[in-house]
C-alpha positions as CSV (number, residue, x, y, z in Angstrom):
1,X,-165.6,-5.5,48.5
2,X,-164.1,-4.5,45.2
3,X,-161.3,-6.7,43.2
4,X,-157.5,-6.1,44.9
5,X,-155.0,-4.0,42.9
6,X,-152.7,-7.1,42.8
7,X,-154.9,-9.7,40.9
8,X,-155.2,-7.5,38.1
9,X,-151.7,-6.6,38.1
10,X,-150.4,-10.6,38.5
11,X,-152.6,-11.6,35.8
12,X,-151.6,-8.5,33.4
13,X,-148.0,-9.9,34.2
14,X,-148.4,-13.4,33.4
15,X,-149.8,-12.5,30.1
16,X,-147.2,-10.5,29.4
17,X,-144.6,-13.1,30.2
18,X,-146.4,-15.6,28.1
19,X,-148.0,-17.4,30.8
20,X,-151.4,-19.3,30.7
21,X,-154.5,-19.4,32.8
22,X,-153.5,-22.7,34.1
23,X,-149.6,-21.6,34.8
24,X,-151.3,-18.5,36.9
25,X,-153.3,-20.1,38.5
26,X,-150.7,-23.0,39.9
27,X,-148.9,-20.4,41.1
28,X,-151.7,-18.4,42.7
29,X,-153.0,-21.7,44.7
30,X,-151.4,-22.0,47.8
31,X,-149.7,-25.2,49.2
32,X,-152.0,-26.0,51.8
33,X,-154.2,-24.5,54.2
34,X,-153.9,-25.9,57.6
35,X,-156.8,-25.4,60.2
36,X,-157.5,-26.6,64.0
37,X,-158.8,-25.6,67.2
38,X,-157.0,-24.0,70.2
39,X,-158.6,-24.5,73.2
40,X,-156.9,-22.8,76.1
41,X,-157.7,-22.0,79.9
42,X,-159.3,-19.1,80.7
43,X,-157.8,-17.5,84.2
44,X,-161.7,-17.9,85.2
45,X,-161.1,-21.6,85.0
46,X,-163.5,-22.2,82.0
47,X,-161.9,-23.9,78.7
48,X,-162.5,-21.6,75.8
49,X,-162.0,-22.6,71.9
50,X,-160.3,-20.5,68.6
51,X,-160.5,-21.1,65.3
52,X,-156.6,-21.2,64.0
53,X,-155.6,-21.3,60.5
54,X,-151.8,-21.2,58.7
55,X,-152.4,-20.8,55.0
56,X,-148.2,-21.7,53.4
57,X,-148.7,-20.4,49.7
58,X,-145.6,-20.8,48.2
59,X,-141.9,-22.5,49.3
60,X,-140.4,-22.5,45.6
61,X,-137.8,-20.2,46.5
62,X,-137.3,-20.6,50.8
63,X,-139.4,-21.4,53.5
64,X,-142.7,-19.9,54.4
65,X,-142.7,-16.6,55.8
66,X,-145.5,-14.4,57.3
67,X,-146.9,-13.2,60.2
68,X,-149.7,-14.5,62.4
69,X,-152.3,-12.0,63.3
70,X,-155.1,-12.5,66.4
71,X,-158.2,-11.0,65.3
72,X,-162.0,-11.2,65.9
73,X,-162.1,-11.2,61.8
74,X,-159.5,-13.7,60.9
75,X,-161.0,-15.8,57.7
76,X,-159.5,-18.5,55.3
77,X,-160.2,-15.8,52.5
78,X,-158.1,-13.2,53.8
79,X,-155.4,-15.3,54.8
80,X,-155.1,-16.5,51.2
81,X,-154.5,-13.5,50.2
82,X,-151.9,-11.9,52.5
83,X,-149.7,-15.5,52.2
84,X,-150.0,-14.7,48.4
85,X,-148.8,-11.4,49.1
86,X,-146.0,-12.5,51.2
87,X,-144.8,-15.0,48.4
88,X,-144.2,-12.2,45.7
89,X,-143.1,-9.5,48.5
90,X,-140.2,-11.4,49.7
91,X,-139.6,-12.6,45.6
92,X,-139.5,-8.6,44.7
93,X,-137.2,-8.2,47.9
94,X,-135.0,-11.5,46.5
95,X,-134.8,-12.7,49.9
96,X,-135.1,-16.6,49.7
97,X,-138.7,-17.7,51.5
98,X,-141.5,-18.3,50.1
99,X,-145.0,-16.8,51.3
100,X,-147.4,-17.7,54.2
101,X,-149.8,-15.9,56.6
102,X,-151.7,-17.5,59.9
103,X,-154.2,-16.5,62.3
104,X,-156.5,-17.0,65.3
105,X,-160.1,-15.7,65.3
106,X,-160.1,-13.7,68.4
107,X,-160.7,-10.4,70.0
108,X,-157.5,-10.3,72.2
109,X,-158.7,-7.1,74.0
110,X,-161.3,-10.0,75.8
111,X,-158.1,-12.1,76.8
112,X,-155.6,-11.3,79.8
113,X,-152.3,-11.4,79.3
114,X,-151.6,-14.4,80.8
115,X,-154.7,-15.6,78.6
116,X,-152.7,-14.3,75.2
117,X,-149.5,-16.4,76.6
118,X,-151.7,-19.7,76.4
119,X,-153.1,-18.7,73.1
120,X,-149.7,-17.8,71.4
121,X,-148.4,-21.4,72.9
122,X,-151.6,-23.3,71.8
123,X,-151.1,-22.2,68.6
124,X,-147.3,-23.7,68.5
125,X,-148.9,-26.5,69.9
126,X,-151.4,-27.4,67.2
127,X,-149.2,-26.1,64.2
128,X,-145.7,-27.4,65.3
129,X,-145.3,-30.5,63.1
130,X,-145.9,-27.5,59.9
131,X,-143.6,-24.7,61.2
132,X,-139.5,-24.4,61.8
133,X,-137.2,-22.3,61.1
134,X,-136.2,-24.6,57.6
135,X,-140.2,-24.9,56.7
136,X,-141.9,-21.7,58.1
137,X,-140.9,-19.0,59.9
138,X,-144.1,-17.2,61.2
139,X,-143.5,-13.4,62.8
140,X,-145.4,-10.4,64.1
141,X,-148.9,-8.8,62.4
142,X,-152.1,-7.4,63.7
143,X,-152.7,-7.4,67.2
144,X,-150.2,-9.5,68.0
145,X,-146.1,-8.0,68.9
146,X,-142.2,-9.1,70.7
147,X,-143.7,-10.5,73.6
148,X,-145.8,-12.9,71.2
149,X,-142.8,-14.3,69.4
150,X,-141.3,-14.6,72.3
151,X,-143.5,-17.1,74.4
152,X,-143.7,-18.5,70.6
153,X,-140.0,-19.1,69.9
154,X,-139.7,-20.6,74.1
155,X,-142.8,-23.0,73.5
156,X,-141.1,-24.1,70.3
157,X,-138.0,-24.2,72.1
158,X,-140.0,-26.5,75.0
159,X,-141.2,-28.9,72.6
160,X,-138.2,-29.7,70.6
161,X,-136.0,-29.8,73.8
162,X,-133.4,-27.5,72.5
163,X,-132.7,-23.7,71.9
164,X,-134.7,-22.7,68.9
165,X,-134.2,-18.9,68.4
166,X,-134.3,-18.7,63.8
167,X,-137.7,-20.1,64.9
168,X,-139.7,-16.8,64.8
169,X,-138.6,-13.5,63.8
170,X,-139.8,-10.1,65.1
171,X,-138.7,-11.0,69.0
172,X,-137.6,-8.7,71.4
173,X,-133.7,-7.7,71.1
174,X,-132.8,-8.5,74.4
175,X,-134.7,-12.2,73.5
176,X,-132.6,-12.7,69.8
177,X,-133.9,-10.1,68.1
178,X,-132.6,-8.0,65.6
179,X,-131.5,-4.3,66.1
180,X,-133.7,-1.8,63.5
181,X,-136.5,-4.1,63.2
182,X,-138.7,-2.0,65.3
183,X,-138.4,1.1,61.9
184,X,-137.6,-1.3,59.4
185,X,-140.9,-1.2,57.6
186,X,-140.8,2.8,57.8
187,X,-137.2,3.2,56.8
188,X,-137.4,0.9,53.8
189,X,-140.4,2.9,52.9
190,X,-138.6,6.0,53.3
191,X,-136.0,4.3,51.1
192,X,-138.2,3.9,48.2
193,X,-140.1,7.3,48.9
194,X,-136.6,9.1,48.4
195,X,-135.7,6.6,45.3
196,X,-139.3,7.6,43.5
197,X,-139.4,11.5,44.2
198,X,-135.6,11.8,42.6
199,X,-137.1,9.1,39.2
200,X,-140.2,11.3,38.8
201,X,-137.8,14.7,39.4
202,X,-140.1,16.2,41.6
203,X,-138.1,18.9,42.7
204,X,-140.4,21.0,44.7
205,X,-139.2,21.6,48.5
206,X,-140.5,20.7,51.0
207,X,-142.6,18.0,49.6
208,X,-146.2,18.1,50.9
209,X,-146.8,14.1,52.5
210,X,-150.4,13.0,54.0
211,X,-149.9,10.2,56.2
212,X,-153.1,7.6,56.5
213,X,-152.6,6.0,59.7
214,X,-150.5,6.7,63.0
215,X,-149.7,2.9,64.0
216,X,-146.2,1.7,64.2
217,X,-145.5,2.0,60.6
218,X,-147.1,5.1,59.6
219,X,-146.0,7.2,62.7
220,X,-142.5,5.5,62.2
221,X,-142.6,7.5,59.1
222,X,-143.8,10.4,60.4
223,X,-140.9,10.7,62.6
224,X,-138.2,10.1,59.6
225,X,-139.9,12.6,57.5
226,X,-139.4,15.0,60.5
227,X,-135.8,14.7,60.1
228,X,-135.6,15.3,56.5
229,X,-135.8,18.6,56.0
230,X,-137.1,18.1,51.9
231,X,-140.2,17.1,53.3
232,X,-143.4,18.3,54.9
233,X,-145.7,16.3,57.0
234,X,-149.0,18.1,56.5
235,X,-151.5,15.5,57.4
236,X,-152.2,12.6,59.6
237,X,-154.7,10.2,60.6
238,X,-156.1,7.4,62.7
239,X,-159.3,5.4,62.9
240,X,-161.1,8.5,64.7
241,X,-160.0,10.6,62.3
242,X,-156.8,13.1,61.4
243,X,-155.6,16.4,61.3
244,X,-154.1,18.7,59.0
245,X,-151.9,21.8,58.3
246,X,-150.8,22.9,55.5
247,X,-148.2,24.7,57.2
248,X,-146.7,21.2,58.6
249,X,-147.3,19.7,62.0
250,X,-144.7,19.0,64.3
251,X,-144.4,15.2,64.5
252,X,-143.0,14.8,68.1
253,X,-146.2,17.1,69.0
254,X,-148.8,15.4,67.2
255,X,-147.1,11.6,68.6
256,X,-147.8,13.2,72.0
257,X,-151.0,14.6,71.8
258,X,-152.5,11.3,70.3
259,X,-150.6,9.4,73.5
260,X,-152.2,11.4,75.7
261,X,-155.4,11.5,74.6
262,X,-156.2,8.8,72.8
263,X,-156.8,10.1,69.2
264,X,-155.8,13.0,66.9
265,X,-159.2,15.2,67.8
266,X,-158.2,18.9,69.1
267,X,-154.3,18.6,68.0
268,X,-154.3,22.3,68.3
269,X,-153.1,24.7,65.6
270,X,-154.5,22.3,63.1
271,X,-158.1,21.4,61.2
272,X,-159.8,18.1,62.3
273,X,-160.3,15.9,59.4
274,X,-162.2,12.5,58.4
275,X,-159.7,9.7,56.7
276,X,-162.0,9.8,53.8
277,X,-160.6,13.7,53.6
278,X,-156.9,13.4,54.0
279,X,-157.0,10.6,50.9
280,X,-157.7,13.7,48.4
281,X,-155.8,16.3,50.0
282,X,-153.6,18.2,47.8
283,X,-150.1,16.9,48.6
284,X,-147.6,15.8,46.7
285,X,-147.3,12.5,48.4
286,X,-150.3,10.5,49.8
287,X,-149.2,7.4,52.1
288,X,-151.8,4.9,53.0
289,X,-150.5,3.3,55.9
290,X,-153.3,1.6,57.6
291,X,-156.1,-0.1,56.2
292,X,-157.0,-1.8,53.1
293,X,-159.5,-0.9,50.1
294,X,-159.3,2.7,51.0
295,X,-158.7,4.3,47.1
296,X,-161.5,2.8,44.6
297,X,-163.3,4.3,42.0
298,X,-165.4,5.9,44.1
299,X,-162.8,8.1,45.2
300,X,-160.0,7.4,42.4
301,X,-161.1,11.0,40.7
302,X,-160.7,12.8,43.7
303,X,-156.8,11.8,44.4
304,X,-154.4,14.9,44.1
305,X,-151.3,13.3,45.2
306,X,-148.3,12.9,42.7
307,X,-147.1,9.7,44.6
308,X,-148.7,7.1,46.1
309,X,-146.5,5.0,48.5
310,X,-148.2,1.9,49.4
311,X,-147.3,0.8,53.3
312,X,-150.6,-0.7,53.8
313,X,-151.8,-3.5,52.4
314,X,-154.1,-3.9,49.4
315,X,-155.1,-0.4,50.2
316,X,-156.3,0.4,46.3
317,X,-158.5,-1.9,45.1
318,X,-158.3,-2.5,41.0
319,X,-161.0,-0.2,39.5
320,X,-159.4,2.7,41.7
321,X,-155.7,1.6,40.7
322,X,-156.7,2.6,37.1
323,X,-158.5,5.5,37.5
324,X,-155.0,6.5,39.6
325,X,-152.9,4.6,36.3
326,X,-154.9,6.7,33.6
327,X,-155.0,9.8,35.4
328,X,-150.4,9.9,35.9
329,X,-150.4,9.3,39.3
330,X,-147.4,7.4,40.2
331,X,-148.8,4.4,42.8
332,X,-145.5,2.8,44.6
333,X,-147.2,-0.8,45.3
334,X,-147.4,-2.8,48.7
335,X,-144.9,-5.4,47.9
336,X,-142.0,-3.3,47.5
337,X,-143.2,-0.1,49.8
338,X,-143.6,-2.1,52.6
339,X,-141.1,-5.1,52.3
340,X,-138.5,-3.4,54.7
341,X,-140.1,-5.1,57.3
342,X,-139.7,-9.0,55.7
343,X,-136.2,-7.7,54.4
344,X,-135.3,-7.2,58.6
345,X,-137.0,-10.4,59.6
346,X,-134.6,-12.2,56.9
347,X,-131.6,-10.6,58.6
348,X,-132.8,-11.6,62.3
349,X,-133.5,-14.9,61.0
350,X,-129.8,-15.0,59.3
351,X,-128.2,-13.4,62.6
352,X,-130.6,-16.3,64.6
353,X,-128.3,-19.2,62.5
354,X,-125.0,-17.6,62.4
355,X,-125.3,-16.7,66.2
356,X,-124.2,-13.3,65.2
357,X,-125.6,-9.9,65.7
358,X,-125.1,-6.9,64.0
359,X,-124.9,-3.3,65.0
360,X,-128.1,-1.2,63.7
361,X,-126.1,1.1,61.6
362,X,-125.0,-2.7,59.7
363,X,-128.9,-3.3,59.5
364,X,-130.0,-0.1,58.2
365,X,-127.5,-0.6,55.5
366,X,-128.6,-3.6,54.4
367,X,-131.3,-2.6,54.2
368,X,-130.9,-0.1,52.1
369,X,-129.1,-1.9,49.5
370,X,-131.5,-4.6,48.9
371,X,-134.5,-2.1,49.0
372,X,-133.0,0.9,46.4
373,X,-131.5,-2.8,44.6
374,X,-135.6,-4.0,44.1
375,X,-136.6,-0.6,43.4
376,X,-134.3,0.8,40.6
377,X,-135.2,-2.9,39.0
378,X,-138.8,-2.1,39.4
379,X,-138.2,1.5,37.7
380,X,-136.6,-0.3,34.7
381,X,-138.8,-2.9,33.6
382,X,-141.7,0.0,34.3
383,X,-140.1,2.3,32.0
384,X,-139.0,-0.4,29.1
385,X,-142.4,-2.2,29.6
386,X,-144.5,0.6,29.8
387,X,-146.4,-0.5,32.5
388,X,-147.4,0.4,35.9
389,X,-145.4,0.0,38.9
390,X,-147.4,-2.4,40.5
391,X,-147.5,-4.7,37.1
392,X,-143.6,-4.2,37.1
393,X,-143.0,-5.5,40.6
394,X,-145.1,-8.6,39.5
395,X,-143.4,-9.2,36.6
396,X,-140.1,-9.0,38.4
397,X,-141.6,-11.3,41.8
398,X,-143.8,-13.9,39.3
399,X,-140.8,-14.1,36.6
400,X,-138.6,-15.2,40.0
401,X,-141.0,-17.6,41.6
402,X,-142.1,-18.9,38.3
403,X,-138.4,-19.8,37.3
404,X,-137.6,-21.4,40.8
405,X,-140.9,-23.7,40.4
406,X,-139.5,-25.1,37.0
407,X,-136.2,-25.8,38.1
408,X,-137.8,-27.6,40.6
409,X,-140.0,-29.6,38.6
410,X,-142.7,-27.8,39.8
411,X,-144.3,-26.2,36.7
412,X,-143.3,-27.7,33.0
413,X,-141.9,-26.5,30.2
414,X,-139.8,-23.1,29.6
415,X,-137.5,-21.7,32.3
């Protein structure tokens, strides 16, 4: 596995804010990491054991936020690195938490449903004395959803003995959710796609987008591109593979096909494609919106797109972000692409407190202030810095945590 985008770009922006080896690395060490074993009932009536972790990087500037994910994969490593992420995400989105990430090593396509509900209480159960809605507000991520942070937020509830909805965020509406957190990861994305094609004046219409993954937040948006009549959606794809028109596909079509059958194959009127295909495509926009480590330098070169916008994770690793950097192309990065969907969670967790809720239209509005706000920022210290836009959003997100840290005695010296 090649080097992530984002430690390159951190360390580039500590030196350029004057910052030292030890400094960076202070602020790159998380705050603890937090391990134990769940052991649930299985509906069998055998007792069966998960590894569980909660890595809490960061709490200069709020409380701990991140999702907890249930996969067969989960490791200390990655964690790390995804509560990092969280820690300058929600910095760059200047909503006040901090970064953290958690997980249980599990395939939860073994586990019933009634199995998952045991798990996703166990889990409450061995990390409650760490997590609250004033310490760490865990949410939704892989493989796990609503329903999750629902039997979450009611165990919690159970074992404090009162009503605990800021608890979790990412619950079902009816349950204290928020309204527009389902799209809120597309539509900030789409917030900054439409903020980055009018700062590099690409004024070709429609503009040609290749969509890398069909999951919640890729096919969320594929549909708001479908309604924008400047763009195109030429290309899609999921872990079987993609397809792709150059003449455009029609979204609701393409959402249909893959309901029914499973995958993109045979979408009629259309070529079959491999993922490794759509990345060098030539489009005007490429959005990687699945996986990580899918640009490197093995297939850096080959990119065509103008724009990259970033709604997976870590999905350019650092040799490929500067083949992408040297060659022009413009590479929106994770932390601010994607960070409509922390941005939400902060207003549920808000709306949790005040014990009002707001009308989506309110949301969506939000929204799009605080995303265009952390994006036009980005823009400018990009253009007066000369530097990428990835080292700009960690100039902006480090220069923020760093400062909070020293005010609170945290780090020494110059604030």
């Amino acid at each position: 596995m090649e080097q992530p985008a984002y430690q390159v770009a951190l360390k580039e922006a500590a030196q350029i804010l004057g910052r030292s080896d030890v400094e960076l690395d202070r602020l790159m060490t998380p705050d603890r990491i937090i391990q134990a074993d769940i052991a649930i009932q299985l509906d069998s009536g055998e007792t069966a054991i998960f590894s569980a972790l909660r890595v809490q990087h960061n709490a200069a500037r709020g409380p701990y936020k991140g999702g907890i994910r249930f996969h067969p994969q989960v490791d200390v490593e990655e964690v790390k690195t995804l509560s990092s992420l969280m820690t300058w995400k929600c910095a760059v989105a200047n909503i006040p938490f901090g970064g953290g990430k958690g997980g249980v090593k599990v395939d939860p396509k073994k586990l019933s449903p009634l199995e998952l509900e045991r798990l996703a209480r166990g889990y409450v159960q061995a990390f409650v004395k760490h997590i609250g809605p004033n310490q760490d507000v865990p949410a939704p991520d892989v493989n796990t959803n609503e329903q999750t942070m629902a039997w979450m937020m009611d165990e919690y509830s159970r074992i404090k003995g009162h009503q605990m909805h800021d608890f979790v965020t990412g619950k079902p509406v009816a349950l204290f959710g928020s309204k527009g957190r389902e799209m809120a990861t597309s539509l900030g994305g789409k917030f900054i796609l439409d903020l980055m094609i009018d700062h590099l004046q690409i004024t070709k219409r429609p503009i040609q987008v290749a969509i890398q993954g069909l999951g919640n937040v890729g096919g969320g948006l594929a549909k708001l591109l479908s309604l924008d009549p400047r763009y195109k959606l030429v290309a899609v794809s999921d872990s079987q593979g993609g397809s792709y028109c150059p003449t455009g596909l029609e979204v609701s079509e393409v959402l249909a096909h893959k309901q029914t059958n499973g995958s993109l194959a045979g979408f009629p009127y259309s070529h079959d494609i491999t993922n490794a295909e759509l990345l060098e495509l030539d489009v005007d926009v490429l959005v990687p919106a699945a996986l990580e480590e899918q640009i490197t330098s093995s297939n850096a070169e080959h990119i065509k797109a103008k724009l990259i916008l970033e709604l997976a994770n870590n999905p350019i690793s650092a040799s490929g972000d500067a083949i992408l950097n040297s060659r022009g192309i413009s590479v929106v990065p994770d932390i601010l692409a994607n960070a409509g969907g922390v941005t939400v969670s902060y207003f549920e967790w808000v709306q949790n407190r005040e014990g009002w809720y707001w009308e989506e239209g309110e949301v969506n509005g939000r929204l799009q202030k605080l995303m265009l706000e952390a994006g036009q920022q980005i823009i400018k210290i990009a253009d007066e810095k000369k530097v990428s836009l990835r080292v700009a959003a960690f100039l902006l997100s480090l220069e923020r945590v760093d400062r909070a840290m020293r005010l609170r005695g945290k780090l020494v010296g110059r604030n």
